[in-house]
N, C-alpha and C positions, 0 to 999 in steps of 0.2 A: 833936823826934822823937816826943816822946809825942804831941804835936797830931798830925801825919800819920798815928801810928799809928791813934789815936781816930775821925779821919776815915774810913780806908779799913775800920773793921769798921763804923761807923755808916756809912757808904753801902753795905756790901753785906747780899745778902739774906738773911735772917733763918731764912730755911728752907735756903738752902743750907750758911750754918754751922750749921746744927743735924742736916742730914742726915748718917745714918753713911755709913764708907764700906767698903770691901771690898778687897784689895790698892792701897786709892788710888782708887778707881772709886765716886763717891757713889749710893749706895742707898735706896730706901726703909726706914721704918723695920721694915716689917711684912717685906721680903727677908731685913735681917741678922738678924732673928729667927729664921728658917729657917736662914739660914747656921750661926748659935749653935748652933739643933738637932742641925741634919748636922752638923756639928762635935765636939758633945755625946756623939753614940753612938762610940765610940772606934775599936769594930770596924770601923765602917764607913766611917770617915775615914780610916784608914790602910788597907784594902783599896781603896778609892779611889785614895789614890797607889801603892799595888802593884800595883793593875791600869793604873792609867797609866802608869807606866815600862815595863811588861812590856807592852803596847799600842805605843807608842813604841819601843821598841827593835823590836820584830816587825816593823813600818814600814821600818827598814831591814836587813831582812833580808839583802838582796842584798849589803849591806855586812859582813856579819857573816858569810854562812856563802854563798859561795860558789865555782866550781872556774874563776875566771877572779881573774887578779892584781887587787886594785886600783891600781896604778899600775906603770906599766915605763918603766924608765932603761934606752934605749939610743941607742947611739952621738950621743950629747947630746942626743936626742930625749924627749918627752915625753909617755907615752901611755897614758890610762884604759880597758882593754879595758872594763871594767863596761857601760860606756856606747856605745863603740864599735868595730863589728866592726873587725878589722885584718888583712887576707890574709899569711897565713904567708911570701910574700912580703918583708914588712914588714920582717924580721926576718932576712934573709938566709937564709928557706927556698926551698924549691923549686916550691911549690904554690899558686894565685891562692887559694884558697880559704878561709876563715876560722880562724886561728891556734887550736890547742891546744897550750894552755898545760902543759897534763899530759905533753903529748908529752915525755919525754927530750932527745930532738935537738932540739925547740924549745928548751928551757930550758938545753942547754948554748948551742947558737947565743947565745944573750941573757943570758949567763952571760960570755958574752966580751966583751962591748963595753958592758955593764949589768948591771943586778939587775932582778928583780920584789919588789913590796911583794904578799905575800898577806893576804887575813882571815881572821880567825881560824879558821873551819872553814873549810879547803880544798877543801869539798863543796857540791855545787849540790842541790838535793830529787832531782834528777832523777840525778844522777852515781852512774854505777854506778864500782865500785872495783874492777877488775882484778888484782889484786896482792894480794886477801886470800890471807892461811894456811893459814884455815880453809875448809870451803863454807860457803856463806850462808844462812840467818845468822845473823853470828858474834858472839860476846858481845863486852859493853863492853871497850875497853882505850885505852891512851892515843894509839891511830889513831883510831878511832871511840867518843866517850865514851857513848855510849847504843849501842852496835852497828848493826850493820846489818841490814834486814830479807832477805825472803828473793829479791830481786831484786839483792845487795849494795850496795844505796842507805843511805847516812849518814842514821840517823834522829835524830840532832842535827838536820842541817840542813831534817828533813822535820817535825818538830816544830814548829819554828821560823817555815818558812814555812806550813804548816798552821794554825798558832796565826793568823798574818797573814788568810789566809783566811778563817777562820772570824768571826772578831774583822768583819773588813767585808762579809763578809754577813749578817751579823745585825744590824749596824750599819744597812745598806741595807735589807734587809729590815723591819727596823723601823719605821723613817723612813719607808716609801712606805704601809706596812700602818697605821701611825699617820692618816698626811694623807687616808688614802679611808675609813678606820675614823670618825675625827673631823667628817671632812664629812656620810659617812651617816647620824652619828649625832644633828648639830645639824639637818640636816634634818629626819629622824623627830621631835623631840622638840620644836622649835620649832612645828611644822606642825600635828602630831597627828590626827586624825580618819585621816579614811581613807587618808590617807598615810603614819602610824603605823603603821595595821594591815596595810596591802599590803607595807609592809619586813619587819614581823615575820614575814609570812607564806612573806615567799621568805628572809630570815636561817634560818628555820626550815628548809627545806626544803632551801637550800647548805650549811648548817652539819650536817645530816644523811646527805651524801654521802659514801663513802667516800672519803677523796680519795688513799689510799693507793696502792687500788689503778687510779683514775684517772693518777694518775704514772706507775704503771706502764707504765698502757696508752699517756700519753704517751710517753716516755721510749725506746720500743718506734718511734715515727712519729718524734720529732725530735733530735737528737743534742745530750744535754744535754752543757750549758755554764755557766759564772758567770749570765752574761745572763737567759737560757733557764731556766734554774731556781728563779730568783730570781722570774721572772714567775710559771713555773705554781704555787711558794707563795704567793704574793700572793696569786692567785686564793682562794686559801681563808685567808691568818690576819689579814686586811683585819677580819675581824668580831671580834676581840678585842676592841676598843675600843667597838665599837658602842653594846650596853649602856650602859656607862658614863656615858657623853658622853649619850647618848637622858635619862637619868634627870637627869641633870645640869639639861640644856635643859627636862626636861618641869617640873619644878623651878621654876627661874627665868623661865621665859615668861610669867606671871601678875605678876610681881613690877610692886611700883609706879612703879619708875625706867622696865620695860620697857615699861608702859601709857602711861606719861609721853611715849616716844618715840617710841611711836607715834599719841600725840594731836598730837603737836609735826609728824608729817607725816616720821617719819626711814625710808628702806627699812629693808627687811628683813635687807635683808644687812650693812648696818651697825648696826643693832641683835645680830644675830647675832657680826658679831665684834666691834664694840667693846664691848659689856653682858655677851651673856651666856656668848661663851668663853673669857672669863677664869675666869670661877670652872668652867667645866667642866676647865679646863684642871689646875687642883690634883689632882683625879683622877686625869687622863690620866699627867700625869709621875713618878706615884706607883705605876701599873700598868709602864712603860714598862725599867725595869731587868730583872723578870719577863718580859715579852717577848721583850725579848732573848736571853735565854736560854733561852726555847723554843723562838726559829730560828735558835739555834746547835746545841741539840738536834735538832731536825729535820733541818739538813743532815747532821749526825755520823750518826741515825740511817737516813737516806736512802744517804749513803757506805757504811756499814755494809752495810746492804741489795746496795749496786751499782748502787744506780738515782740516786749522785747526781753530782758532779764527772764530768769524761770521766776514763779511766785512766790513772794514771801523773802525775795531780795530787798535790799536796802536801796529803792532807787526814789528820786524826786517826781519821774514822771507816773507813776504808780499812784504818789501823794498827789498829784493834782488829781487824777482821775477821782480819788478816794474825795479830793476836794468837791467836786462835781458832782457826785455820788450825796454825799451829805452837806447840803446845804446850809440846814439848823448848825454844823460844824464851822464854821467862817475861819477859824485858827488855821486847817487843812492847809486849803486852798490858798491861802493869804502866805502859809510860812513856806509854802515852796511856791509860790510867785518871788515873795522877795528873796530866796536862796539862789534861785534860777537870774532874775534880774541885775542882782548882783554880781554874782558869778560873771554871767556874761558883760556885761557893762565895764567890771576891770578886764577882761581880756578884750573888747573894744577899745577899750583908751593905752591897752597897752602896745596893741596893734598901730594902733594912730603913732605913734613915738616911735614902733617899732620903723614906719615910711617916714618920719621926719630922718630917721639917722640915718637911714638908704638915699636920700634924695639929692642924685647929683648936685642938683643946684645950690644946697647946704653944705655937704660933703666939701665940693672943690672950692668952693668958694672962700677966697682970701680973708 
């Protein structure tokens, strides 16, 4: 037993038992150093899993707070409205047309020969609530734990799916303004001469335009949307990264590994990303939490405005305006301040942890 043990670590490789590893997943040595780091900053470790569960659950919204059952037992059938439509019909109603679940006479109907499973907020973003006390709208209570705005819409459930919203376009936003920011920037920096200066010269001149009130005036001609809005930001936060990555590339294009590969006969383009956007990239992911949070900013402050979601979407920057709007209301304004402050404040600290694991001087250091 000791022989076969001796055997199988003398036959394996000497860099794979020595490599760390990471939930089980083998690492470089120079990754779990960073992990250690991120790790290290406490704030920002545990805002990291606060904002992933809270990311994660907003994911299933639809499960959590909406004004359809998720599941109906009737007469031994088996049926998930979440997912699909069911003509009132179904149910021994009267009408071919799509079952409401809130109806009274639907809910005794199916009350007879079944139950409905509802989630936890019996509210859709969109579900106005007929049957308030009060006019709208009405403060918290144990119908509506965050009240309703002044449309009598569940701002539980508008929070919730707002939070989801935001959360993936800034997500998206990121990601696409990342990948065009990153390429125009190893171009410029690789290249240099006078393809340096002609980027700099129109970065300067895009990066000088209103583009506020360019939205505007789009916004006016096309009838914004997720899609649609997502692009006309793009068009302008694509240059965040540029900088960066340019200095990065201008940096390392002289280097001796780089000359090396191109006396070797290697293109350009694989010098480019295998060589030299690795080390642009320490930058990049280091800027990349910040980002994010200034096109989640942007949409909140565009909603705000009016010029961003179409109306009657589930967005936070809507509810401030709405905050604004109704002053007598203080819940408004108050529960999307701290949904917003929140929000952003973990993707600050997680940013912050994200530049302690990047920072050379952490990283190499013994």
């Amino acid at each position: 037993m000791e022989t076969s043990t001796h055997l199988t670590a003398a036959g394996a490789d000497p860099d794979t038992r020595r490599r760390p590893t990471i939930l089980g997943v083998a690492v470089s040595p120079i990754n779990r150093r960073r992990f250690d780091n991120f790790r290290a900053n406490r704030r920002g470790w545990w805002s990291f899993w606060i904002f992933l569960v809270l990311f994660t659950l907003s994911l299933g919204a639809d499960l959590i707070a909406n004004d359809k059952p998720l599941l109906v037992m009737y007469d031994g059938g088996l049926y998930t409205p979440i997912t699909t439509a069911y003509p009132e019909t179904t149910f021994g109603g009267d009408f071919p047309t799509e079952t409401d679940y809130r109806d009274p006479f639907v809910q005794d109907l199916i009350a007879e020969k079944g139950f409905m499973i509802w989630p936890l907020i019996p509210y859709s973003y969109n579900t106005i609530d007929r049957e308030l006390t009060v006019p709208a709208p009405s403060p918290p209570d144990a119908r509506h734990w965050l009240g309703t705005d002044d449309q009598a819409r569940d701002v539980t459930a508008r929070v919730i799916h707002g939070f989801r919203i935001s959360i993936l376009f800034g997500l998206a936003l990121t990601l696409a303004a990342s990948v065009i920011g990153v390429a125009a920037g190893a171009v410029q920096g690789f290249y240099g001469g006078l393809v340096d200066l002609a980027f700099q010269r129109f970065i300067e001149i895009w990066g000088g335009m209103p583009f506020l009130y360019i939205l505007i005036i789009l916004s006016s001609v096309i009838v914004p949307g997720f899609w649609t809005l997502l692009f006309l930001l793009l068009l302008f936060q694509w240059t965040q990264l540029v900088g960066v990555v340019r200095a990065e590339f201008l940096r390392a294009r002289n280097f001796d590994y780089v000359r090396a590969a191109r006396a070797m006969g290697v293109d350009d383009f694989t010098i480019m990303r295998r060589h030299v956007l690795p080390n642009a990239m320490v930058a990049t992911l280091t800027f990349l939490p910040f980002i994010l949070n200034g096109s989640i900013t942007a949409l909140t402050g565009l909603d705000f405005l009016g010029f961003g979601l179409p109306p009657g979407s589930p967005s936070l920057g809507e509810l401030l305006n709405q905050g604004k709007q109704n002053l007598q209301a203080p819940w408004l304004g108050l529960t999307a301040f701290f949904t917003l402050a929140i929000m952003l404040s973990l993707l600050i600290f997680v940013g912050e942890a994200v530049r302690d694991a990047f920072d050379p001087r952490k990283t190499f250091t013994t």
